[in-house]
C-alpha positions as CSV (number, residue, x, y, z in Angstrom):
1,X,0.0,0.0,0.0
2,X,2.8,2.8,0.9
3,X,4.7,1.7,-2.4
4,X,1.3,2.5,-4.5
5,X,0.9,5.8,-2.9
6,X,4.4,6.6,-3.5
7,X,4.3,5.5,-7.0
8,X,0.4,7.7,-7.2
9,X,2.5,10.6,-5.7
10,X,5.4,10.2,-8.0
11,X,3.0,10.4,-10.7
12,X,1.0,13.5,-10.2
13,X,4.4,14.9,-9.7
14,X,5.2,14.4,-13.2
15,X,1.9,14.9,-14.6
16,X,2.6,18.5,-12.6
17,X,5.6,19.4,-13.7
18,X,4.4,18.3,-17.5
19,X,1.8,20.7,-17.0
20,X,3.8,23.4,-16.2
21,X,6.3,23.1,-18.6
22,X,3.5,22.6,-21.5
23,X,1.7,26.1,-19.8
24,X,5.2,28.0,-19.9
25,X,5.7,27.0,-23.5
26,X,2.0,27.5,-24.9
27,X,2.5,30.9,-23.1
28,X,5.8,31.8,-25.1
29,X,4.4,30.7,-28.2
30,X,1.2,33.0,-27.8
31,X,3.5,35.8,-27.1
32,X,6.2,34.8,-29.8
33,X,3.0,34.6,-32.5
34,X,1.7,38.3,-30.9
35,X,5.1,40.1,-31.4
36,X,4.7,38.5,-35.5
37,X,1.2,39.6,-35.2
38,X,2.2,43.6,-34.2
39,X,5.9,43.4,-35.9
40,X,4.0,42.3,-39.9
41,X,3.4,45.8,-41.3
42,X,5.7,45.2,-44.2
43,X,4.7,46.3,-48.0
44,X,1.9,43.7,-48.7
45,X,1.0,42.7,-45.8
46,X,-2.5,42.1,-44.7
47,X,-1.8,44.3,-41.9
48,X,0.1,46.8,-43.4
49,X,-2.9,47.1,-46.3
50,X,-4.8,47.9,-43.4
51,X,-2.8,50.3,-41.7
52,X,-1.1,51.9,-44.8
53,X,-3.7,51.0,-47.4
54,X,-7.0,52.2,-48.9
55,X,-10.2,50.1,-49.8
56,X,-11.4,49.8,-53.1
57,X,-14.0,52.1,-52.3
58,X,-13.4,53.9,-49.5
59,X,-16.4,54.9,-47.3
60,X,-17.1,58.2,-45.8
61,X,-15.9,57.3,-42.2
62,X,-13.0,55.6,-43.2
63,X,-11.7,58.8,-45.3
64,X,-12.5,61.0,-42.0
65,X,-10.7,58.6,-39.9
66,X,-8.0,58.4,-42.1
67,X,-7.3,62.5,-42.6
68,X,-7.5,62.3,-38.6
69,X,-4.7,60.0,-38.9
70,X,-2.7,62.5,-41.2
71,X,-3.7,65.2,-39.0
72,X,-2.2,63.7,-35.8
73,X,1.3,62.5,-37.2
74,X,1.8,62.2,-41.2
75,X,4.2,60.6,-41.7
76,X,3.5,57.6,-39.0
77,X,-0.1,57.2,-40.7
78,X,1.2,57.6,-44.5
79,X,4.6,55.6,-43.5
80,X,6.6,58.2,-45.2
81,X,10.4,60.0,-43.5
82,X,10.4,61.6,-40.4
83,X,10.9,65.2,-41.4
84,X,14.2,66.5,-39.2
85,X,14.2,70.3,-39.5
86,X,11.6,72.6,-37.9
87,X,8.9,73.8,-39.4
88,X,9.7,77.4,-41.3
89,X,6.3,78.6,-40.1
90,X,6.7,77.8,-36.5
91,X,6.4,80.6,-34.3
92,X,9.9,81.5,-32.4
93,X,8.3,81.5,-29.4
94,X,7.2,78.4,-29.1
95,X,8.7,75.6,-27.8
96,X,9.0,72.8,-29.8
97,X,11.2,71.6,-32.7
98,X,12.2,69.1,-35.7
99,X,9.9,66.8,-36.5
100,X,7.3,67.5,-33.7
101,X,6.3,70.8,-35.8
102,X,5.3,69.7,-38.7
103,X,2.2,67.8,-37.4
104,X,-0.9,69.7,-38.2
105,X,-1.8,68.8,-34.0
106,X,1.1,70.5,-32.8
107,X,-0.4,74.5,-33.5
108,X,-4.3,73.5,-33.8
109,X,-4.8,71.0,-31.2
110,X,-6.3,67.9,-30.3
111,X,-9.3,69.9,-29.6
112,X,-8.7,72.1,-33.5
113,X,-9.2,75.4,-31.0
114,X,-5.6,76.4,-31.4
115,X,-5.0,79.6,-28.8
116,X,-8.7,79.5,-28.1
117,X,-8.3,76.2,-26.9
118,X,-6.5,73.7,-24.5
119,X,-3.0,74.5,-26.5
120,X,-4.0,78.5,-25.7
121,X,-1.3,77.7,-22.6
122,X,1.6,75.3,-21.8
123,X,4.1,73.5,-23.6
124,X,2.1,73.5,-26.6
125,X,1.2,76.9,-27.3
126,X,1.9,78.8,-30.3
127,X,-0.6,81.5,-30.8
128,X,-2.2,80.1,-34.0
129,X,-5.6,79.4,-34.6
130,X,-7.7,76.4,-34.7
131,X,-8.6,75.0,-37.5
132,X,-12.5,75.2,-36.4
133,X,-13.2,77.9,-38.3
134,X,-13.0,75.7,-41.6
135,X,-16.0,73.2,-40.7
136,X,-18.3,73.2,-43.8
137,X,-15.4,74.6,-46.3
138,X,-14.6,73.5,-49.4
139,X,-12.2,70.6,-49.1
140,X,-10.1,71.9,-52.7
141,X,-10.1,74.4,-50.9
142,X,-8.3,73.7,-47.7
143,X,-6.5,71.0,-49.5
144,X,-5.0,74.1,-51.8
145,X,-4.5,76.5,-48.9
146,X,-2.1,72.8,-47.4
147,X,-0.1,73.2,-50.2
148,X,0.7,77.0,-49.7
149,X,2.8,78.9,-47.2
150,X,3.0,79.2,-44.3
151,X,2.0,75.0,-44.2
152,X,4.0,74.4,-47.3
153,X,3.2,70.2,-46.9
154,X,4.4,69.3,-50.3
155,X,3.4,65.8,-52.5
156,X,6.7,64.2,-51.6
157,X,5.2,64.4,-47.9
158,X,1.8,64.3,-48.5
159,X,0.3,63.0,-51.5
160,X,-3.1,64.5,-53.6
161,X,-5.3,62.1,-53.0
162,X,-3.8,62.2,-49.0
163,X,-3.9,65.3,-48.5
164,X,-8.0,65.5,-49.7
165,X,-8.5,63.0,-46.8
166,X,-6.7,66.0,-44.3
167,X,-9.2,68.4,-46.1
168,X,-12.3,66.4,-45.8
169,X,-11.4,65.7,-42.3
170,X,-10.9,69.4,-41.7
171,X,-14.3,70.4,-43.7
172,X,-16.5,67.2,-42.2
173,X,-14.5,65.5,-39.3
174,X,-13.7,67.9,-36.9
175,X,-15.7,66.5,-33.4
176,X,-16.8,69.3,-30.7
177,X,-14.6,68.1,-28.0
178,X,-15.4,70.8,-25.6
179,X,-18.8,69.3,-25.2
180,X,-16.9,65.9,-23.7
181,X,-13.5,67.5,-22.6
182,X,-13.5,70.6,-20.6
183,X,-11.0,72.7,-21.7
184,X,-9.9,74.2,-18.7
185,X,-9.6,70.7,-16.0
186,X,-9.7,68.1,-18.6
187,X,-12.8,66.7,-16.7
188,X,-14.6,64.3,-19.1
189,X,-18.3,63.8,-19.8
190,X,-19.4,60.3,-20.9
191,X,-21.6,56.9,-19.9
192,X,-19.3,55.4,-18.4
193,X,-21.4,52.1,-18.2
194,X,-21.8,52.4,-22.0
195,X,-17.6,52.9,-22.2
196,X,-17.5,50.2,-20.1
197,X,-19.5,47.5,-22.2
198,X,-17.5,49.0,-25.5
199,X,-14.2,48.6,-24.1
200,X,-14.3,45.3,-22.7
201,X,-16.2,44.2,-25.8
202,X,-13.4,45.4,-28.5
203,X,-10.7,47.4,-26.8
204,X,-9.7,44.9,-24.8
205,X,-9.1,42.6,-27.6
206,X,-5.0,44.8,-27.6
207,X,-4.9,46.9,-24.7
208,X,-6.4,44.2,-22.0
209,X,-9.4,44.5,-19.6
210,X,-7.2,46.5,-17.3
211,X,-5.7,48.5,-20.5
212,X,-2.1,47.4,-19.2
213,X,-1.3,45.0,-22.2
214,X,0.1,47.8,-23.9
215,X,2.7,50.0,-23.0
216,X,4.1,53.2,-24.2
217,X,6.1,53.9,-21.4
218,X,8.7,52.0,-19.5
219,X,8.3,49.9,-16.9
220,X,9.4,52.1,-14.1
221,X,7.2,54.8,-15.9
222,X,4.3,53.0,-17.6
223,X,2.3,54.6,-19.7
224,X,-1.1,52.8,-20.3
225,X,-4.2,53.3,-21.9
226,X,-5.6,54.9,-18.4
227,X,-2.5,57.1,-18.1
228,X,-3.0,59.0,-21.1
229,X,-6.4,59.7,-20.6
230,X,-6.0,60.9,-17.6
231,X,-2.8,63.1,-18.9
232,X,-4.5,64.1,-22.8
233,X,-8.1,63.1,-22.6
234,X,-8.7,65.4,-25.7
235,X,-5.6,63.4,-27.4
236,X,-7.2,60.0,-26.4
237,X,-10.7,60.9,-27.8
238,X,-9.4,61.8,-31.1
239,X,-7.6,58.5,-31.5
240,X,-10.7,56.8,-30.7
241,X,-12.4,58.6,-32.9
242,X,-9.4,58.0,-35.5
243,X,-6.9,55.9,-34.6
244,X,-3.3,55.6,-33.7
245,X,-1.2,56.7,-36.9
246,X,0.6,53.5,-38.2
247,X,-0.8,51.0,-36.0
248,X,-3.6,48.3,-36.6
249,X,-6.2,49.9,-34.3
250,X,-10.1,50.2,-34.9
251,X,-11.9,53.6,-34.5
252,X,-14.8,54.4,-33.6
253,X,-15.7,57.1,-36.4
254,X,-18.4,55.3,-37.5
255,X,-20.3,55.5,-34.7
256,X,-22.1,58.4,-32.6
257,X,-19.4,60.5,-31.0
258,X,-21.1,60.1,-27.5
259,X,-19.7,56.4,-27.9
260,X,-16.6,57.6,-28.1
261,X,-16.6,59.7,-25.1
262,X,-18.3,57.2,-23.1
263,X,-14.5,54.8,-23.7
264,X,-12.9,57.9,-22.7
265,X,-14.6,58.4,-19.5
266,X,-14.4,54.8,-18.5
267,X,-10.5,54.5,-19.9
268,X,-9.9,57.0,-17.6
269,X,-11.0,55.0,-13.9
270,X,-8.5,52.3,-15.4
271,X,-4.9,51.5,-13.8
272,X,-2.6,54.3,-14.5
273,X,0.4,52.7,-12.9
């Protein structure tokens, strides 16, 4: 009897152990086959037609979406050289330079206000105006005024048929943050029940339940999904709205914007450490 219970105890040790090592293993190869996954945007791709591509007939949200892209970082969402120098239009009194100034966010803000708006003070500010005033213009229009000093983007950067989706998204795409994001504390209006139900349902899918799968910080100094809400919550809502320039991320322009700030007010209760 003791030399069958040693022999049952020897057993479940191995089956144990066998376990273990088949969990560690199935758990490197899920992470090994999640780093392909992220790492596969090269030219013909599946991925990289989504992130860099166009459909064959492109709907209206997805050309919004994707001038929002352009408007946020260029040449991430077009996948096109980081420009080096500083923008010849940038205001000597502001406080940025190289590549930073030549993204369309960097003078008219996340919220398109400009000096009127959450860039009218800080780091960020320039004294130019948002780009608000353009709602309902002609998108030739803006797309010709792109070309021109003092923005001077020219077709090596930004091709025609890009730089109509930056015009239609200036004439048609431009959201009224203030109604979700006060401009002054940054305070958010949104269901956050509603955000709740939409994160866990498809935002989850990258960033985690917790939104601590991905991170843009270190690991003494994370940066989650919660931290920059909480930090930019007009900077998060537009890339719900839009997306993350050259990464495969879903948007939200599709649907009523008051989905989008209901993610943003429940993003922001999540772990920011």
């Amino acid at each position: 009897m003791q030399e069958s219970r040693n022999l049952n105890n020897c057993w479940r040790s191995d089956l144990i152990r066998t376990l273990k090592g088949f969990a560690t293993l199935l758990s490197v190869l899920c992470a090994c086959w999640a780093a392909l996954v992220l790492a596969d945007t090269s030219a013909g791709s599946e991925e990289a037609q989504f992130v860099f591509g166009t459909p064959d007939e492109p709907s209206e949200a997805w050309l919004l979406a994707a001038g929002g892209r352009i408007y946020d970082n260029w040449w991430d969402a077009l996948d096109r050289k980081e420009p080096t120098d500083t923008h010849p239009a940038y205001p000597e009194s502001g406080r940025k330079t190289g590549s930073a100034t030549w993204r369309c966010k960097e003078c008219h803000g996340w919220d398109y206000r400009g000096r009127d708006g959450r860039y009218g003070e800080g780091s960020h500010y320039t004294g130019i105006k948002g780009i608000d005033g353009a709602k309902g213009s002609d998108p030739a229009r803006i797309a010709k005024l792109l070309r021109e000093k003092p923005h001077s983007y020219s077709a090596e950067m930004i091709k025609d048929d890009e730089l109509a989706r930056v015009a239609a998204f200036v004439s048609a795409g431009q959201d009224e943050t203030a109604r979700f994001v006060d401009p002054k504390t940054g305070a958010v209006k949104g269901d956050k029940k509603r955000g709740e139900a939409i994160f866990q349902t498809t935002c989850a899918a990258c960033h985690g339940f917790k939104g601590r799968l991905l991170n843009w910080g270190t690991s003494e100094k994370p940066a989650y999904v919660g931290t920059e809400a909480n930090a930019a919550p007009d900077e998060v809502l537009h890339k719900i709205r839009n997306a993350q320039p050259g990464a495969a991320m879903v948007n939200l322009r599709v649907f009523p914007i008051e989905d989008a700030a209901a993610v943003l007010a429940y993003v922001k209760t999540l772990p920011q450490k």
